[in-house]
Steps between C-alpha positions, in 0.01 A plus 500: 500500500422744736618873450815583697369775685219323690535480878641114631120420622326593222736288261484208705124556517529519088722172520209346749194642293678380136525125670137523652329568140692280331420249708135642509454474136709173476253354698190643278633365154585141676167517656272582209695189288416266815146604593396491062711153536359351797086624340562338132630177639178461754261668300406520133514872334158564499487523881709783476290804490336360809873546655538825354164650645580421857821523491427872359273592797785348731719765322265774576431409861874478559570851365270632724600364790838552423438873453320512850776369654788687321256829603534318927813430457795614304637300194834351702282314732217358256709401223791258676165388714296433177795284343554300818167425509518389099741295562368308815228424250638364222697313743194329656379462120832290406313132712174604333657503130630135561137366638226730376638682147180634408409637818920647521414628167206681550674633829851617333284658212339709776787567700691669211228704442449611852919592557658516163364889427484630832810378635659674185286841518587500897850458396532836323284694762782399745706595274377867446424515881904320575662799273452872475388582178860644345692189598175276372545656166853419518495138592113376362683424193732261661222344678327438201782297349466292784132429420555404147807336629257327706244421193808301318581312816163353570492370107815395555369289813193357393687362207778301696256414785276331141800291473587398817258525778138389527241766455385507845885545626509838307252624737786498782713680269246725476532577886819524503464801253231648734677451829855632378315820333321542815809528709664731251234730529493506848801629544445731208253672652619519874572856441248755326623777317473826689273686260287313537123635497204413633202384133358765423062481562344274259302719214232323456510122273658373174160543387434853570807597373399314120222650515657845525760472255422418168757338357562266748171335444628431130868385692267277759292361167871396309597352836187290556506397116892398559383278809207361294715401204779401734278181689400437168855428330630342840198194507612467101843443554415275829290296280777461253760453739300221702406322147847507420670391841222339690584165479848539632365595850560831702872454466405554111337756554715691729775576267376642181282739756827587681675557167185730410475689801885560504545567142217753540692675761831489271301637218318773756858624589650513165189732371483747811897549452501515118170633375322680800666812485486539140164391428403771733708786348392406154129356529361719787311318820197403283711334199734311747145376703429378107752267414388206794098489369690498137683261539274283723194529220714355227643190742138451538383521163799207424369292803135567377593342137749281629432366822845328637803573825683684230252795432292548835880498702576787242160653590551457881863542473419908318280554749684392812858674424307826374332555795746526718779693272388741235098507582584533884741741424236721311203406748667650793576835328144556405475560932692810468237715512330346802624643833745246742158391708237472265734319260542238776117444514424479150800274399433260833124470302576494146815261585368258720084582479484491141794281415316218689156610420592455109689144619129410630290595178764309238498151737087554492548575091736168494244315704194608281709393157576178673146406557394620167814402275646266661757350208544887330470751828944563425439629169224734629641569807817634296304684247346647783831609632576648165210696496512632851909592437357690205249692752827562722680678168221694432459638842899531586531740201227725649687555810737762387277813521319414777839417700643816398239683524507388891875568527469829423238611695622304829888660391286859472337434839763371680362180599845308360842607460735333265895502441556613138837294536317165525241577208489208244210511262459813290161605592563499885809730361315716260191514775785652756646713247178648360354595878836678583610301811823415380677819649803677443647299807439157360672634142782621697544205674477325173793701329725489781413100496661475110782731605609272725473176293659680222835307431727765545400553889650195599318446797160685616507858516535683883399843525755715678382755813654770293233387200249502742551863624590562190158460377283634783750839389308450140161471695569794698613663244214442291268645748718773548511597128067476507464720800471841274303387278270378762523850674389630141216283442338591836582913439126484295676728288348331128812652361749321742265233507578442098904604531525188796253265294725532153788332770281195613514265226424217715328646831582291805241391784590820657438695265204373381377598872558831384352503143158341641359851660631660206192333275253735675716778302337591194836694400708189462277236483580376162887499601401327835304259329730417245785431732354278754371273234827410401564432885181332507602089414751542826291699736149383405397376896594908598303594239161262609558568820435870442232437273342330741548725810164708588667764669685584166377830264249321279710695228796308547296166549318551233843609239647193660276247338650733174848398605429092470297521235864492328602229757383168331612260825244299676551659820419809338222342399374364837571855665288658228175210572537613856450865411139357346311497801645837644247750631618756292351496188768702329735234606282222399439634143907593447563134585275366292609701211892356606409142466323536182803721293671198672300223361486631198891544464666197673154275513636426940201697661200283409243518765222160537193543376338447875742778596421733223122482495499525939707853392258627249242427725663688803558801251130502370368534872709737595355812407807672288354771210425277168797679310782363758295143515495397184874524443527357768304227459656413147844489637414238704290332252846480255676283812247201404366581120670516150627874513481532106072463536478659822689776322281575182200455735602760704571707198153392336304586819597863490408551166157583351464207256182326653633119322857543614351586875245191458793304373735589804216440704445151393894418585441608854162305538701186393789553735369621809278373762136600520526676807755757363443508160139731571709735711774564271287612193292739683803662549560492191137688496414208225218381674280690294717390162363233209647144664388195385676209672627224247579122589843565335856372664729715613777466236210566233426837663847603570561435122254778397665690744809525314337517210341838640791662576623613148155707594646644828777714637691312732605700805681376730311271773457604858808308589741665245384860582692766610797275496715767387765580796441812602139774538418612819175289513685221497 
């Protein structure tokens, strides 16, 4: 149903758009039980992977044009045009069935291909395009009903056109389905929402975008595995179905493949509405992706050892209603992190590129066992299917770092902004939570949201004007009550300074615009210090921004970097990278120092080792006095290195103790490049020092290491020092 609050033309273009897909989608199920029908009765099974290749680059040719023209033209002209144009075909194909069925078969096989997927993908661009996004959220749910609606029907129809019409009849049926979906969405899409806005440029291809993100190349691997596997299981169970039904003609055949398709669409409902949602909450993204390569290896391993309709519809049957419930569920939240444009590039190539590119190397696989083994190719085919849905686990349970990895840094950089109130899975949730975007709004909004569903309100809450003034009164009030203190803080009296600091026991974003010249003040530093960490977490992008800001005292720049070194957020983390390649060394060296006391407390501020080694370099060019490099330079070194050996060596390099030096030297000869080891110990002035170089591992070396230090005084490391909150130095 549609919600009651929509406008008169947008429900009756939800009433017009439900019909349209289910007729759609009616038409695909009925159409995939006639074309495998209409094939197995003209042709014998091993012809099939011939069929599967062309009719896979058919596919591919027909996305792409269809994408051209949707980009000419908008979605409410193409799509009624493409369906009319379906069903004039099959419709012309209908004589052909009755005189030439293997040349109709051949034909239909093609023509599903060609309209089946784009007709459905155009479909929901016209329906993003038809809507404005708020009411599209409200209604795509509705919609969708209508498709799976749809997926019932055409099982439904297949089966009682098995028992009473000739195949070849079914393919006017089938143009029926076309013809009445295309005027449906005609007059769904006569008007176009009024928000409407113009695709944004095209960033480059699928490709490029793979190749930029790592963990989609894993995602586009499981995909292209899913597709292999997939062709595999689908010539299985046509071989079994075709041994089993042959003789009976297509009319034979046509049921049990309507009954499939349909029941698969049944079954596809029944696990999106039951387990999706759960599965997600409780498994994550990666172990939801799991379950369909799970389940499909051990259907396989059953039609491997016992080859029979039975085992390889189970197999097929896994693979078919997973895929488009709980692992399509989980597939299209790993695109979160990909910004609205690119996301459309990569998924158009990993859904249609590699989907059919995979359909192409499994019908060449089935071909090549055919020739080969001709009576045993279904048992190794199916093994092989086990073993590649095996591949697929492995891979899907790597996904989770990488993917939230991604999340976080495109939620940090603003590339994608998400609604905490539609979060499902836990580590989208925890990602948002940890990288403080869920704000103080959204938690409001959230509270007042239970209020009102509480049973004693009855009915939703309404907030009253009075309320409303009533709590701008607070606000202004508020400000009011901060004003002295304010007025104290900027006297530059240290005294006053203190008396107004002991009030602010959470310093707002005004105030902290206030405390932020104050750092330069060796008189109240410590106190300064001390209260704008605890402000830090909430005001952390003030804070980078005047770390970052040239025209700043270098004093308070530099005692910023002291302030989020007790900050352990990621964007602190980010502001703090930036401050790396300041001018100012001063700067350069605080931040440094920040990241590592960072690292080493909360293990977020982990540089690469590319990014590390490009920074030491930078450092040991640039000319600073040997006593403020080498600090320095060991800070940095702890954002890529075990800090426990980088530690001792430090220690064991400043004392006297010619083995512990030749030991610490060894470590650093194992870790770092050629080009900057060299540099680093003649600062150490060790070039003149006893060093033998030994063909021993790291982890041998770091070993005596520890061993050593029972021998040394451990003081602290560059990164810990001076990390006491106050001294005028600071």
């Amino acid at each position: 149903m549609t919600e009651p609050s929509a406008e008169p033309k947008d429900r009756d273009a939800t009433r017009l758009a439900l019909l349209a897909v289910a007729l759609l989608v009616a038409e695909q199920v009925a159409a995939r039980a006639v074309r495998d029908a209409l094939f197995l009765s003209a042709y014998r099974v091993r012809s099939l992977p011939l069929m599967m290749m062309a009719s896979a680059l058919v596919a591919v040719a027909a996305a792409e044009t269809a994408s051209r023209m949707l980009a000419r033209h908008s979605p409410a002209r193409v799509v009624p045009t493409g369906a009319l144009v379906s069903a004039a075909l099959l419709a012309l194909l209908w004589p052909l069935a009755a005189f030439a069925p293997r040349a109709a078969a051949v034909l239909v096989y093609l023509h599903v291909a060609a309209f089946g997927g784009a007709l459905v993908s155009g479909f929901w661009s016209l329906v993003n395009e038809r809507f404005d996004p708020y009411t599209a959220r409200r209604v795509v749910g509705t919609i969708g009903t209508g498709a799976t609606a749809g997926g019932v029907a055409g099982g439904l129809i297949g089966w009682a056109a098995a028992q009473l019409l000739p195949v070849p009849l079914t393919l006017l049926v089938l143009a029926t389905l076309h013809g009445a979906s295309a005027l449906a969405l005609r007059r769904a899409g006569r008007a176009q929402a009024a928000t409407s806005t113009p695709a944004a440029p095209s960033p480059g291809s699928g490709l490029a975008v793979l190749l930029r993100i790592p963990y989609l190349r894993e995602l586009a691997l499981v995909f292209t595995l899913g597709a292999l596997v997939e062709t595999i299981l689908d010539w299985s169970f046509k071989a079994e179905v075709q041994r089993q039904f042959a003789g009976g003609g297509g009319r034979a055949l046509l049921g049990p493949l309507a009954l499939f398709y349909g029941g698969m669409s049944v079954l596809s409902l029944l696990l999106q509405w039951l387990l999706a949602r759960p599965s997600l909450e409780r498994l994550g993204i990666a172990g939801t992706m799991s379950i369909r390569p799970l389940l499909t290896a051990a259907g396989s391993v059953l039609g491997a050892l016992w080859p029979r309709l039975s085992t390889t519809t189970f197999a097929r049957g896994a693979h078919e209603a997973l895929t488009n419930s709980l692992f399509r569920s989980a597939y299209e939240l790993l695109y979160t992190p990909v910004p609205e444009a690119e996301k459309r590039r990569v998924k158009a190539f990993v859904d249609v590129a590699l989907d059919k590119g995979g359909a192409l190397v499994a019908s060449w696989l089935i071909l090549g066992m055919l020739a080969v083994l001709p009576n045993g190719a279904e048992r190794v085919l199916l093994a092989l299917a086990a073993v590649l849905s095996l591949s697929a686990l492995a891979l899907s349970r790597r996904l989770h770092p990488g993917y939230v990895g991604a999340l976080e840094q495109s939620l940090l950089q603003g590339r994608v902004r998400l609604d905490p109130t539609e979060l499902v899975d836990p580590d989208t949730r925890l990602t948002l939570a940890r990288t403080s975007l869920i704000d103080r709004g959204t938690l409001l909004q959230q509270i007042a949201e239970l209020r009102a569903s509480s049973p004693a309100a009855g009915r939703p809450a309404e907030v009253s004007p009075t309320a409303a003034g009533g709590e701008r009164d607070a606000v202004a009030a508020a400000s009011d009550r901060l004003a002295p203190s304010l007025a104290e803080l900027r006297s530059g009296d240290p005294a006053r300074v203190r008396r107004a600091l002991a009030t602010l026991t959470d310093p707002t974003p005004e105030a902290v615009a206030v405390l932020v010249p104050l750092l330069a003040s060796d008189h109240v530093f410590a106190e300064v210090l001390a209260a704008l960490r605890r402000a830090a977490p909430r005001v952390t992008g003030q804070l980078v921004d005047a770390l970052l800001d040239r025209g700043s005292d270098l004093v308070v720049r530099r005692r910023i970097a002291r302030v989020l070194r007790g900050c352990p957020t990621q964007r602190a983390v980010l502001g703090l990278a930036a401050a790396l390649e300041e001018p100012s060394a001063e700067v350069r060296f605080a931040a440094a120092s920040a990241l590592a006391a960072l690292h080493e407390r909360s293990g977020i501020a982990g540089l690469s080792r590319e990014r590390v080694l490009d920074e030491v370099r930078r450092e040991l060019d640039s000319g600073q006095p040997v006593d403020r490099q080498l600090p320095h330079v060991f800070a940095l070194l702890s954002l890529w290195l075990e800090r426990d050996a980088l530690q001792i060596a430090w220690a064991a390099m400043k004392t006297n103790d010619r083995t512990l030096r030749g030991t610490a030297l060894e470590y650093l000869n194992n870790v770092l490049p050629d080009d900057v080891f060299p540099r680093l110990r003649s600062l150490f002035g060790a070039s003149s020092l006893f060093f033998e170089a030994r063909q021993r591992s790291v982890a041998q070396v770091a070993d005596e290491l520890r061993t050593s230090a029972v021998r040394l005084r451990l003081e602290n490391p560059p990164w810990q020092e001076g990390d006491a909150d106050q001294s005028a130095g600071s």
